[in-house]
BALOBA-1460 file (C-alpha; in Angstrom, 3 decimals):
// residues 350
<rec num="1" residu="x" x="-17.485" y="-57.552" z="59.585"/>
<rec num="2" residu="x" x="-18.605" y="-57.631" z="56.224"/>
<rec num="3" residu="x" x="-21.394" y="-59.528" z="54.714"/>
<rec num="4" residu="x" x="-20.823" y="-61.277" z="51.142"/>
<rec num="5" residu="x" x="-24.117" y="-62.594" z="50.361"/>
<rec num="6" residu="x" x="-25.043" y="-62.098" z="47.181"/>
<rec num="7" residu="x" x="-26.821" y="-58.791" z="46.411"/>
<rec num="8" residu="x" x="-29.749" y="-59.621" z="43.910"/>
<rec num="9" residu="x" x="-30.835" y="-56.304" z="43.419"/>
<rec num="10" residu="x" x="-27.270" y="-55.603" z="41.789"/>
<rec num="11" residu="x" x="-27.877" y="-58.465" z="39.263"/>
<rec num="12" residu="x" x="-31.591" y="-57.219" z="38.300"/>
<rec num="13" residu="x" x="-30.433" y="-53.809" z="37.811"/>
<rec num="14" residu="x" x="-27.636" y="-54.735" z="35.524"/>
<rec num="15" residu="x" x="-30.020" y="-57.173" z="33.802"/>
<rec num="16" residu="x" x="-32.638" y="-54.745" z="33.280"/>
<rec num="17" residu="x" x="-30.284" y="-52.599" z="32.024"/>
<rec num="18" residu="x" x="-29.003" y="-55.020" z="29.194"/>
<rec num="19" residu="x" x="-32.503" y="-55.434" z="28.261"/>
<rec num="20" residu="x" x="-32.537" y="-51.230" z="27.304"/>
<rec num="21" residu="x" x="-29.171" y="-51.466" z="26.113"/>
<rec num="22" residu="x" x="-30.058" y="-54.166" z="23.477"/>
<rec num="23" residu="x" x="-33.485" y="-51.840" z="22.364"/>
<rec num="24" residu="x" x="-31.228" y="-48.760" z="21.753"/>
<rec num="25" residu="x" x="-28.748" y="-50.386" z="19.707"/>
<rec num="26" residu="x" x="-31.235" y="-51.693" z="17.657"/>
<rec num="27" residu="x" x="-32.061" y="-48.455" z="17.310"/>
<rec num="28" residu="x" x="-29.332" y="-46.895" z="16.430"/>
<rec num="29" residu="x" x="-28.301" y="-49.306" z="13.967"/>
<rec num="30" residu="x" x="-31.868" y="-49.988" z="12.019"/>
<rec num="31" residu="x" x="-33.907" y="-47.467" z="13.213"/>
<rec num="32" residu="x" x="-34.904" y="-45.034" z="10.255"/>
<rec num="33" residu="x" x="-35.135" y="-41.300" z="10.964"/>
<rec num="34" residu="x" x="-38.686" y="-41.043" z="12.298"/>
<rec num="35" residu="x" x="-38.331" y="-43.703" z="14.672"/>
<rec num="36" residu="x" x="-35.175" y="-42.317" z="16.192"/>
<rec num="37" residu="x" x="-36.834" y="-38.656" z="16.834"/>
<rec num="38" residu="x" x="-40.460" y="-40.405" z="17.927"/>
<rec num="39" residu="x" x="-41.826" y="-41.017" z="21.563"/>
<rec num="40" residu="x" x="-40.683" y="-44.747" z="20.937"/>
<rec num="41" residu="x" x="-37.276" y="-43.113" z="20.348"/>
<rec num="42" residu="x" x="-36.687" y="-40.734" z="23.162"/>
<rec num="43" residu="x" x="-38.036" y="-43.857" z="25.191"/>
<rec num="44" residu="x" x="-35.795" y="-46.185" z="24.259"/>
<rec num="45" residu="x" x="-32.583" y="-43.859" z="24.531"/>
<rec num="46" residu="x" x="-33.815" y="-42.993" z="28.259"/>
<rec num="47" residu="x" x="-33.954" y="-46.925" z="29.138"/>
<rec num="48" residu="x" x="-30.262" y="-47.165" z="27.042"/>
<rec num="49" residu="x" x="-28.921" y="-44.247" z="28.819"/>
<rec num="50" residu="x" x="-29.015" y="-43.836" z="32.775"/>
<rec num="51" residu="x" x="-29.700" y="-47.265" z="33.339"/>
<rec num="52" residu="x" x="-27.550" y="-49.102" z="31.302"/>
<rec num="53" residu="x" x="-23.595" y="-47.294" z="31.187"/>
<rec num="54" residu="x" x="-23.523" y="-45.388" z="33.985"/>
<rec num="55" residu="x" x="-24.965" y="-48.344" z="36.364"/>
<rec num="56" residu="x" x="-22.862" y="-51.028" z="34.606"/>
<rec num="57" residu="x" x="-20.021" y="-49.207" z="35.555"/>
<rec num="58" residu="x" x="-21.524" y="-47.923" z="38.956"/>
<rec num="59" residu="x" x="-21.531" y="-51.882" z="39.598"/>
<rec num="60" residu="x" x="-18.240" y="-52.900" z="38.275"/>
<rec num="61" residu="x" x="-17.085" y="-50.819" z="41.293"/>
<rec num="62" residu="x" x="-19.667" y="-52.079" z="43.655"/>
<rec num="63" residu="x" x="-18.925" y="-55.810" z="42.348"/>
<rec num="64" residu="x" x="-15.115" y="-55.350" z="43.284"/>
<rec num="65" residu="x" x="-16.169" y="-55.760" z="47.276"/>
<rec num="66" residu="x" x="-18.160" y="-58.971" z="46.937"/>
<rec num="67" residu="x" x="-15.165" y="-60.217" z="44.217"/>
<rec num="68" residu="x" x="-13.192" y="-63.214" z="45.325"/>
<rec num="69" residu="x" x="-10.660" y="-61.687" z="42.482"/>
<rec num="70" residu="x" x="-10.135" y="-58.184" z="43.424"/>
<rec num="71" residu="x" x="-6.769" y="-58.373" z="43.890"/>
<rec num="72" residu="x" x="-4.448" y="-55.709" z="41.806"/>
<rec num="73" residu="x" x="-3.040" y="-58.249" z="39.805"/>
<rec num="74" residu="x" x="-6.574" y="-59.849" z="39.356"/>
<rec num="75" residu="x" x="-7.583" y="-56.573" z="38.426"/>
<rec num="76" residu="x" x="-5.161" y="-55.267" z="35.878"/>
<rec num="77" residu="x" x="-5.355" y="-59.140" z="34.362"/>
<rec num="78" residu="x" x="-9.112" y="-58.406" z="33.732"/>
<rec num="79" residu="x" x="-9.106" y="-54.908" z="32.638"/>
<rec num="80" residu="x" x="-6.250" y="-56.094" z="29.833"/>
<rec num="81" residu="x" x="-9.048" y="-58.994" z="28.902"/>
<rec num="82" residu="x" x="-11.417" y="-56.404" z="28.435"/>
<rec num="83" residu="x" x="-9.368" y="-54.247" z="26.497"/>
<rec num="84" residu="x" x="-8.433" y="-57.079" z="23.983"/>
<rec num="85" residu="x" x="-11.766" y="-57.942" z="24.257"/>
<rec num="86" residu="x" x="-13.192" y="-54.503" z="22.758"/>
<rec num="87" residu="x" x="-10.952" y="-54.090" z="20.075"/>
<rec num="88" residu="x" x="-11.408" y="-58.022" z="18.960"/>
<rec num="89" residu="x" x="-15.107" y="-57.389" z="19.051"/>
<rec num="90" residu="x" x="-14.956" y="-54.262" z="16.945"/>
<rec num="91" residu="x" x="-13.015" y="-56.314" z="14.519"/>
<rec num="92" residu="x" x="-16.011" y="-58.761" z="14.754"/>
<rec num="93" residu="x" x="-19.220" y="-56.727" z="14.650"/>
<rec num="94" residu="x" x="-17.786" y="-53.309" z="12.341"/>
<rec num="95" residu="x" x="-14.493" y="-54.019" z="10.557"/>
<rec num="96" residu="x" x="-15.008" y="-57.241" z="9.125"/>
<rec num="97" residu="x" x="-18.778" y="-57.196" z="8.130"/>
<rec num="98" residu="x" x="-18.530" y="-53.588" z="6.772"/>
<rec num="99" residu="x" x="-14.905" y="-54.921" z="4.569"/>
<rec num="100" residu="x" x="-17.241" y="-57.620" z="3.333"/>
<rec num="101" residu="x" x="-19.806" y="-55.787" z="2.708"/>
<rec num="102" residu="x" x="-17.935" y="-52.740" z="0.564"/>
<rec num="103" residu="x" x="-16.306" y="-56.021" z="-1.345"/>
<rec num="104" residu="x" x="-19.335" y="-58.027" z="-2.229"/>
<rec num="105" residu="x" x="-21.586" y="-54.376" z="-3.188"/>
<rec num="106" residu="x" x="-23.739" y="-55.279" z="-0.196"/>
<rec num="107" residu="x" x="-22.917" y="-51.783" z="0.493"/>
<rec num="108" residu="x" x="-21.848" y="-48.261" z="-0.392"/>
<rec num="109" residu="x" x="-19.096" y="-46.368" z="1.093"/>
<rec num="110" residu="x" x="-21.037" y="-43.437" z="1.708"/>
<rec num="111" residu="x" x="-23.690" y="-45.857" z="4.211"/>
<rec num="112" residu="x" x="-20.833" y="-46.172" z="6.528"/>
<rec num="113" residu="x" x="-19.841" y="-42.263" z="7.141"/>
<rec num="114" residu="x" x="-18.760" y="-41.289" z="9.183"/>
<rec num="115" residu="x" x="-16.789" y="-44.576" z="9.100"/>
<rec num="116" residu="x" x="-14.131" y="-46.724" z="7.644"/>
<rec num="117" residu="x" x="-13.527" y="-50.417" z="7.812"/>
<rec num="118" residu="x" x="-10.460" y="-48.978" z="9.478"/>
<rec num="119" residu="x" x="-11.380" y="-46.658" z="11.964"/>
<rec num="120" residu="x" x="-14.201" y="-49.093" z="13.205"/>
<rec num="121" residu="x" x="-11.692" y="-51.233" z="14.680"/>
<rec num="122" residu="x" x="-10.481" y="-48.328" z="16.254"/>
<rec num="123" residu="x" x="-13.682" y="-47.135" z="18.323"/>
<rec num="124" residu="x" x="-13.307" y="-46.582" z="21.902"/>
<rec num="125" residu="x" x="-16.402" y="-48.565" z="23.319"/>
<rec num="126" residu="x" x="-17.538" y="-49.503" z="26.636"/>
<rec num="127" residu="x" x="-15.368" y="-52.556" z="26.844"/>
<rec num="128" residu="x" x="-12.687" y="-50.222" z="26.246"/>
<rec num="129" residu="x" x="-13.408" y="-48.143" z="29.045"/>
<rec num="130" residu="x" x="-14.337" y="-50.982" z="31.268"/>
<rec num="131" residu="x" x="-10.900" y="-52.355" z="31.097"/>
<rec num="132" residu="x" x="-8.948" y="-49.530" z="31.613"/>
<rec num="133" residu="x" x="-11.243" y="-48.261" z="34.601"/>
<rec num="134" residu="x" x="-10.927" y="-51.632" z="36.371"/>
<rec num="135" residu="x" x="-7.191" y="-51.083" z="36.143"/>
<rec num="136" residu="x" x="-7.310" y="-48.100" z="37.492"/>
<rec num="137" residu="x" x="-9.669" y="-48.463" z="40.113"/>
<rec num="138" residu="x" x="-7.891" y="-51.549" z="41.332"/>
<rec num="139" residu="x" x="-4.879" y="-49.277" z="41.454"/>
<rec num="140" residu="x" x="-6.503" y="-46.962" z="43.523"/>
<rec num="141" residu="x" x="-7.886" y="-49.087" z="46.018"/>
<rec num="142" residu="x" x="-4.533" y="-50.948" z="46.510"/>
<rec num="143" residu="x" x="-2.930" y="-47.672" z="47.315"/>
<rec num="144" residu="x" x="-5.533" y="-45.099" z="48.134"/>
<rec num="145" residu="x" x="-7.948" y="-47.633" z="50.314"/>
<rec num="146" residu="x" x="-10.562" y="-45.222" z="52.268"/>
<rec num="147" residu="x" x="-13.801" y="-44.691" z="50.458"/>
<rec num="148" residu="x" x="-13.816" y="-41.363" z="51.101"/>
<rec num="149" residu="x" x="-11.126" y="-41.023" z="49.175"/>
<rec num="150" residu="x" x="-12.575" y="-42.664" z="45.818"/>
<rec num="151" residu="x" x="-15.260" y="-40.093" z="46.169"/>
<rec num="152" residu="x" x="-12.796" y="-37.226" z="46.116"/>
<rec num="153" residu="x" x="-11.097" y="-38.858" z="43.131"/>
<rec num="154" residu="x" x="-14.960" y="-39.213" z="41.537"/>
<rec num="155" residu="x" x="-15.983" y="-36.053" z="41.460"/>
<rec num="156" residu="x" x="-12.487" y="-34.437" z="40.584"/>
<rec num="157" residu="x" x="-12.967" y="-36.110" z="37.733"/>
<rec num="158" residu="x" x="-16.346" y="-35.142" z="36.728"/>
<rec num="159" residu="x" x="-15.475" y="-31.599" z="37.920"/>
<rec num="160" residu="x" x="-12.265" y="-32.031" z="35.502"/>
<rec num="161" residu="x" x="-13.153" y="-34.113" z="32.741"/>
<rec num="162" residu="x" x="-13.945" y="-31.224" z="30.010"/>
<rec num="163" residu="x" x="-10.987" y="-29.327" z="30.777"/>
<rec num="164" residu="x" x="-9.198" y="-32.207" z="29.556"/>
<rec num="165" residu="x" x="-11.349" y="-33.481" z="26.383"/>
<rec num="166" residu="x" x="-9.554" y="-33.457" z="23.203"/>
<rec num="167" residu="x" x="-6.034" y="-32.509" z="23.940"/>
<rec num="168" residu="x" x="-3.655" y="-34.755" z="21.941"/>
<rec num="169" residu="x" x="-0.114" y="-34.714" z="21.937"/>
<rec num="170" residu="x" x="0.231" y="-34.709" z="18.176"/>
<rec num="171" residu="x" x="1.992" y="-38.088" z="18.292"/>
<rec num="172" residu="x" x="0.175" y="-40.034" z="16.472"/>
<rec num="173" residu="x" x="0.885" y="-43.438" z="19.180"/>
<rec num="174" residu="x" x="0.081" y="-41.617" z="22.489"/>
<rec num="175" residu="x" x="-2.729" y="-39.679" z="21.184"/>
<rec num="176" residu="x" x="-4.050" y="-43.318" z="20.664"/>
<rec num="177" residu="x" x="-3.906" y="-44.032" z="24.086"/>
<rec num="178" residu="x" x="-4.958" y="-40.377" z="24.948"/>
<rec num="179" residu="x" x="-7.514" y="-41.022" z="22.971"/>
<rec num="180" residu="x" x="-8.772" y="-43.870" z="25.692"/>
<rec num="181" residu="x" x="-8.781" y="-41.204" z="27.943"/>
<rec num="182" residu="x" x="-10.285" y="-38.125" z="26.896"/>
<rec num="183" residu="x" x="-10.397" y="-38.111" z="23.068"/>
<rec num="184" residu="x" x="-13.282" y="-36.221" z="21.060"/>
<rec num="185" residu="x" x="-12.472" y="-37.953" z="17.791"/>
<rec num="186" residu="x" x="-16.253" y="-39.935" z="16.075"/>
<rec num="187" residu="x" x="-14.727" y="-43.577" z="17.440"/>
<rec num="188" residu="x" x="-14.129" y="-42.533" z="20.635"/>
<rec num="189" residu="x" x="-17.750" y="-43.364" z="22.397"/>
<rec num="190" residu="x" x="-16.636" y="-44.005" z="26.257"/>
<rec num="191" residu="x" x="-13.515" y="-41.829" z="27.377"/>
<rec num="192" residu="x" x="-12.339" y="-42.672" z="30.605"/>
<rec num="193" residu="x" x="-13.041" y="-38.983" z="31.509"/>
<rec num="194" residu="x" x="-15.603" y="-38.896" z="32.814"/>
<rec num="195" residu="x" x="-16.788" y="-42.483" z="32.763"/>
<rec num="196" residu="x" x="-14.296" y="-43.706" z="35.735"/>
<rec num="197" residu="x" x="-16.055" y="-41.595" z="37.881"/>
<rec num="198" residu="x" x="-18.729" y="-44.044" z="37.612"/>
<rec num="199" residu="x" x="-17.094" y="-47.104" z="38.940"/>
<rec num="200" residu="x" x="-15.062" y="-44.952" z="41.567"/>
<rec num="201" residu="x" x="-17.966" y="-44.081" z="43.050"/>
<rec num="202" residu="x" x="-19.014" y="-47.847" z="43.140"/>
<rec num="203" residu="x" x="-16.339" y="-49.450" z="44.656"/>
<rec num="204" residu="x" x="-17.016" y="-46.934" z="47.365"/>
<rec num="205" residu="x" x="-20.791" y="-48.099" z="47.964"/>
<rec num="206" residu="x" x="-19.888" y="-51.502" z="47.307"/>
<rec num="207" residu="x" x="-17.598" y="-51.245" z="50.669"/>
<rec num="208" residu="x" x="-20.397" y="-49.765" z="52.907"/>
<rec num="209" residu="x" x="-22.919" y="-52.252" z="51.214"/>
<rec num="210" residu="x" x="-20.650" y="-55.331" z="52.520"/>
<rec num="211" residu="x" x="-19.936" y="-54.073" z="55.841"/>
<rec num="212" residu="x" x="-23.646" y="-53.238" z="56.125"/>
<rec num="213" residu="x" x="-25.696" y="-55.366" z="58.634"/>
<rec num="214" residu="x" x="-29.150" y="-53.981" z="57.142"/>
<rec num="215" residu="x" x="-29.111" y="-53.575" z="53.283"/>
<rec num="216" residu="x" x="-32.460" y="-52.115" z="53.519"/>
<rec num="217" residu="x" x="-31.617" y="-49.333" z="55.388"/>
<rec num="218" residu="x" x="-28.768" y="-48.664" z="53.289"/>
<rec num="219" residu="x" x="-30.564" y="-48.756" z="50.136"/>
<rec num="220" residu="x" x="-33.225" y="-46.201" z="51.755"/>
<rec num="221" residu="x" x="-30.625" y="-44.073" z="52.207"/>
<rec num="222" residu="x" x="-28.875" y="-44.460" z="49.124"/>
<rec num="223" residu="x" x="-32.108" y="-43.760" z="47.593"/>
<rec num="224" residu="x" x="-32.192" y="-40.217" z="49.402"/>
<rec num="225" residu="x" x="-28.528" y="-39.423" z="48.315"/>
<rec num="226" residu="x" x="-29.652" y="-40.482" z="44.921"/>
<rec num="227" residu="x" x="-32.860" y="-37.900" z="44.722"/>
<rec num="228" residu="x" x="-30.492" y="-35.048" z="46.071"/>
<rec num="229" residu="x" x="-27.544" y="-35.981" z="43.718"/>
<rec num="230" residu="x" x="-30.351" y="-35.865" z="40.422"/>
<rec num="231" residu="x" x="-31.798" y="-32.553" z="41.768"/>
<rec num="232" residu="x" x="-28.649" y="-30.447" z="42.166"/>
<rec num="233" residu="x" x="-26.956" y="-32.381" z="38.957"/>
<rec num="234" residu="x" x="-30.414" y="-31.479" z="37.248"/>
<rec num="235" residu="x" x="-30.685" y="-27.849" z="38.576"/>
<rec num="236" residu="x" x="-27.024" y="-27.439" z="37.224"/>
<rec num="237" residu="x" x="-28.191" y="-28.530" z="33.599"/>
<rec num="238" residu="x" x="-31.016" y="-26.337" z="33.514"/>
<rec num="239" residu="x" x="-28.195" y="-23.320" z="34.201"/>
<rec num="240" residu="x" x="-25.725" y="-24.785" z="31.543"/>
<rec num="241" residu="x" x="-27.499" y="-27.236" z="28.834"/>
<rec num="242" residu="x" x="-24.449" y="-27.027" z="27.161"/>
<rec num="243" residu="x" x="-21.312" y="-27.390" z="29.575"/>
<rec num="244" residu="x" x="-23.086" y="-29.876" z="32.791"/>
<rec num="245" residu="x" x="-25.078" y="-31.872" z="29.962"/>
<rec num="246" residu="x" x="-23.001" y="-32.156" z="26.813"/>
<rec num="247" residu="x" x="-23.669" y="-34.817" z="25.071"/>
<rec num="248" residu="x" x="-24.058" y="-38.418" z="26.294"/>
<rec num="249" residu="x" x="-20.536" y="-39.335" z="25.332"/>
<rec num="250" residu="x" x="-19.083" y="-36.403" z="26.667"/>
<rec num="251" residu="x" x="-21.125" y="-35.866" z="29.842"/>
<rec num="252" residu="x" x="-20.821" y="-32.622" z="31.878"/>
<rec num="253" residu="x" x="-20.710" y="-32.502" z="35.822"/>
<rec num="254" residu="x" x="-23.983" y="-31.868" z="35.957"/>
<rec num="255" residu="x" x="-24.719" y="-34.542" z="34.466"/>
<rec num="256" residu="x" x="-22.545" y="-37.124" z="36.038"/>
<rec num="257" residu="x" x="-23.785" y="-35.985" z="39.105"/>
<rec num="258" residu="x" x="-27.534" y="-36.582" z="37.779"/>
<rec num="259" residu="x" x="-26.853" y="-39.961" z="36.603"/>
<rec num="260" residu="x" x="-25.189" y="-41.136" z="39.466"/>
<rec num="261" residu="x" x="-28.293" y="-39.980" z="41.603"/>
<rec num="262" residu="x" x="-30.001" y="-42.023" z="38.917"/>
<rec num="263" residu="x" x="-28.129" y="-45.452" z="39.628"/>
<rec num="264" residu="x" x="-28.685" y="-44.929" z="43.483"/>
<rec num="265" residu="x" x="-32.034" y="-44.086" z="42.978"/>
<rec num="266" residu="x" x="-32.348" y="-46.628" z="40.618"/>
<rec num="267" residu="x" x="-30.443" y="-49.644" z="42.908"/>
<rec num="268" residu="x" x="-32.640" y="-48.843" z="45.834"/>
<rec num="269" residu="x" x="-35.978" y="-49.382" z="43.520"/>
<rec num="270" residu="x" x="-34.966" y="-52.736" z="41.989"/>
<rec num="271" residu="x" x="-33.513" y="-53.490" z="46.117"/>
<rec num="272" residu="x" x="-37.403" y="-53.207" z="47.031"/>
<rec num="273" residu="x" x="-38.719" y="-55.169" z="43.710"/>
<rec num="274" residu="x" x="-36.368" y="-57.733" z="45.247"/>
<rec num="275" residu="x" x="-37.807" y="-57.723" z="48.412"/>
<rec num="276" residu="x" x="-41.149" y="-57.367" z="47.707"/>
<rec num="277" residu="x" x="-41.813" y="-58.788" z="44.369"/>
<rec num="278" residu="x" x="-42.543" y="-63.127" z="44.209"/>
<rec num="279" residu="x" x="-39.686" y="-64.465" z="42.386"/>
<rec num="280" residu="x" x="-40.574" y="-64.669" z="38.957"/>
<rec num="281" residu="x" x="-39.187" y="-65.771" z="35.377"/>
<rec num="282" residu="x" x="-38.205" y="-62.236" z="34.420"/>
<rec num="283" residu="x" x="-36.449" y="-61.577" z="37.553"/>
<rec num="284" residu="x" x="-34.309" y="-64.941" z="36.934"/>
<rec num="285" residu="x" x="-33.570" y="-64.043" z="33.164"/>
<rec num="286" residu="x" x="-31.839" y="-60.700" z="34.681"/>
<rec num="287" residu="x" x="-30.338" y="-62.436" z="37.237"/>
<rec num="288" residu="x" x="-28.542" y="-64.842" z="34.189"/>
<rec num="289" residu="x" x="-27.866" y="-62.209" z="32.180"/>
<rec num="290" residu="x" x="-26.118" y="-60.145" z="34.623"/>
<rec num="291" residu="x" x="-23.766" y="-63.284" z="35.949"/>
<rec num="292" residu="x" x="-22.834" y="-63.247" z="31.792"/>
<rec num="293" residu="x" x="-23.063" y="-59.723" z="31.196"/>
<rec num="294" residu="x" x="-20.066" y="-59.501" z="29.150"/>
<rec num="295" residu="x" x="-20.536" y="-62.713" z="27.074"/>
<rec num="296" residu="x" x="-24.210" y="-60.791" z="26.639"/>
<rec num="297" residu="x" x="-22.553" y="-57.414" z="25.308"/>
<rec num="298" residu="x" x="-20.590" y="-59.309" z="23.001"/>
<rec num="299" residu="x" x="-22.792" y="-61.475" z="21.356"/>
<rec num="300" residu="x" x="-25.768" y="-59.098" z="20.842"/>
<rec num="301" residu="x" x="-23.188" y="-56.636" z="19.186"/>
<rec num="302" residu="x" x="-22.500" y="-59.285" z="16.558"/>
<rec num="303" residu="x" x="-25.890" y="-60.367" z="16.317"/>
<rec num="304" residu="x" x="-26.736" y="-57.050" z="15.159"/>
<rec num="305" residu="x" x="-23.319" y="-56.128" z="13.165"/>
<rec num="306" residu="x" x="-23.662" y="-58.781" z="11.180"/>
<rec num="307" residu="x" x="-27.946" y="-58.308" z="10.721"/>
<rec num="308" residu="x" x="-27.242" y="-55.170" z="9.112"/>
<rec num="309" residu="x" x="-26.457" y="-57.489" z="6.050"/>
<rec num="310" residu="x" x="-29.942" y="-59.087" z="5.997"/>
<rec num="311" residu="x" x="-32.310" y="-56.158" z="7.879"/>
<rec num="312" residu="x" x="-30.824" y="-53.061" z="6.521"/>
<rec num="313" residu="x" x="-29.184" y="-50.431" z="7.871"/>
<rec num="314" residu="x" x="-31.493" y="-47.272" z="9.737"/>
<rec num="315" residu="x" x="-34.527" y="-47.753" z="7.802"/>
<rec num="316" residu="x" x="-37.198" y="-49.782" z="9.738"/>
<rec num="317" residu="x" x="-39.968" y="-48.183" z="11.815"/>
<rec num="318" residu="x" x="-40.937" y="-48.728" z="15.401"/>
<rec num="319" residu="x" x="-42.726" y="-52.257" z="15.208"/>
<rec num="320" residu="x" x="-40.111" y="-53.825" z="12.980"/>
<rec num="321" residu="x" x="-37.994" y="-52.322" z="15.531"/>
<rec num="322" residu="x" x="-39.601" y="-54.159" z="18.182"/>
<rec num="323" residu="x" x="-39.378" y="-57.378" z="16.624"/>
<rec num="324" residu="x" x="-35.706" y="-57.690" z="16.010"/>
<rec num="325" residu="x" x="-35.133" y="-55.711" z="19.937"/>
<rec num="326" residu="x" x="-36.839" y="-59.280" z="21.040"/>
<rec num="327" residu="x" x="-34.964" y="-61.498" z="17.908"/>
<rec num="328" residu="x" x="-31.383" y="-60.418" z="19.563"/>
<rec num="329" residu="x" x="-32.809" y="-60.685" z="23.202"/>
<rec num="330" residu="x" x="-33.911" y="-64.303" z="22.200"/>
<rec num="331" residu="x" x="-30.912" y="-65.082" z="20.039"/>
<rec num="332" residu="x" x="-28.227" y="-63.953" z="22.543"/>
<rec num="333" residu="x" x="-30.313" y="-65.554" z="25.258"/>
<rec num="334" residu="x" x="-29.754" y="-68.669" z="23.421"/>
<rec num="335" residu="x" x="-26.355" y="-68.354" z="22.993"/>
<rec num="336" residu="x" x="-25.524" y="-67.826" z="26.095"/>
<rec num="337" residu="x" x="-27.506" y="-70.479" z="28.176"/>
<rec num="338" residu="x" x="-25.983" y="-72.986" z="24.854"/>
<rec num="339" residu="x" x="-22.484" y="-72.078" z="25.995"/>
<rec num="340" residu="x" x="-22.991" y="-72.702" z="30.082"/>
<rec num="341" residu="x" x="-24.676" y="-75.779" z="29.600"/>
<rec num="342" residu="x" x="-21.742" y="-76.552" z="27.358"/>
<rec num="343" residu="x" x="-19.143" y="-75.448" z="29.776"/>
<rec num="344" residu="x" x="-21.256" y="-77.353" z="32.935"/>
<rec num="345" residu="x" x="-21.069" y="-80.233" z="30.553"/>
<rec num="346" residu="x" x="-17.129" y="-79.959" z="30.081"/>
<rec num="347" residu="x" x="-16.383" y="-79.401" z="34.484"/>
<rec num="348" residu="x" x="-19.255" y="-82.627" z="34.914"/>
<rec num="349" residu="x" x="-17.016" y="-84.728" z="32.088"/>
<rec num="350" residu="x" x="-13.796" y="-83.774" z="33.932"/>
């Protein structure tokens, strides 16, 4: 029988891991040279890496079995909202500030480069890839529904994935969508392959995690999976830097293996901060962020798009850096607890 109470370890591991997603795209977009390559740097990429992509699409899998909308249709309605979603955002956070901003001389042409007004519209994000995944993985577990089975389908495509990278048809339409898939082109940040394998994977630990009757035990042994998965996708990167670790992008089986270890690993950790840890105001600002984690991607990507205008664009050091990681965390925070108590306002009225 399976159990549907709420998993808060899932929501403080996804809102932990907008809190380092936030810090590296502050980064990447004002950080100047030195505070990219420093300590402070490689920090803040490791708490923007592992636990933020890979584990928000681990649990986009995992959240399908505790989903009262999980049908296919539900599915492939949400993954198309997604899409739209991620190409109306780049509109909103690259194309349109950086048009503005080439009109007015609030900047150069040669600040954007590698991009265009144009092509920013055109980047394949993680919105991108979240939609399209959903739809996919709700078509799989329609018609392929034993776990065992996603897990195949996970690791074929790790295994797969490079083979695949940056073949295009030469038709300028379908290597658009190709491009969604497996394109190498500078927009294309979060190609399906390998990033699905992520969320297959998921769905399949989101089915045992329902049907178990002790959680704890299953995170335990999640957490030993986990360490084995990171040692043998580790021990694989150490033989082949450049094919099993690749770039973050464009991650090799070796490291799709490693970061999955990571997000069980990881799960099982914030599953015993749960358990053992008081309840506490930090715990309850991941748990909000994670029930609006999308509303939350989208707003702090604007927040900073458009900041570019007034803080500059890659030029401020590490405790200028720090303030504006905690301006967007407080402005996005805002914004989202103004629109819920705005929507709780609206159902109350009705």
């Amino acid at each position: 029988m399976e159990n549907k109470k709420r998993v808060l370890s899932l929501d403080l591991t996804r809102g932990m891991g907008a809190l380092g997603m936030v810090a590296v795209h502050v980064l990447i977009r004002y950080g100047s040279y030195a505070a990219n390559n420093s300590v402070y740097g490689a920090a803040v990429r490791f708490l923007g890496g592992p636990p933020a992509a890979p584990v928000f699409l681990f649990l986009m899998g995992t959240s399908l079995a505790f989903s009262k909308h999980a049908t296919l249709r539900d599915t492939l309605w949400r993954g198309g909202k997604l899409l739209v979603l991620g190409y109306g955002l780049n509109f909103l956070r690259g194309t349109l500030p950086a048009f503005l901003g080439l009109k007015f001389g609030m900047a150069k042409p040669e600040a954007l480069l590698p991009y265009t007004p144009q092509n920013l519209f055109w980047i394949v994000d993680v919105l991108q890839c979240a939609g399209l995944s959903l739809m996919v993985i709700g078509v799989v577990r329609r018609f392929l529904p034993r776990p065992w089975t996603w897990l195949l389908l996970s690791a074929v495509v790790a295994l797969g994935s490079p083979a695949m990278w940056g073949r295009m048809s030469g038709w300028h339409l379908l290597d658009g969508c190709l491009a969604l898939l497996w394109g190498t082109d500078v927009t294309v940040q979060f190609p399906a392959f390998p990033w699905i394998s992520y969320p297959l994977t998921g769905m399949a630990f989101g089915v045992w995690l329902a049907a178990s009757a002790d959680r704890d035990a299953l995170f335990r042994r999640a957490a030993g999976v986990g360490a084995l998965l990171l040692l043998a996708g580790g021990l694989l990167i150490l033989d082949r830097p450049s094919f099993h670790l690749g770039d973050y992008f464009h991650s090799g089986p070796g490291a799709v293996i490693a970061f999955t270890g990571f997000a069980l690993v990881w799960l099982a950790g914030c599953q015993w901060l749960v358990e053992h840890i008081r309840d506490n105001a930090f715990f309850r600002l991941c748990y909000e962020w994670s029930t609006h984690i999308t509303l939350f991607f989208v707003v702090h990507w604007i927040i900073i798009g458009w900041g570019i205008g007034i803080a500059g664009h890659t030029q401020h050091g590490i405790p200028m850096l720090m303030f504006l990681t905690v301006a967007v965390l407080v402005l996005t925070d805002g914004f989202i607890r103004r629109v819920v108590a705005e929507r709780q306002h609206s159902v109350s009225y009705q």
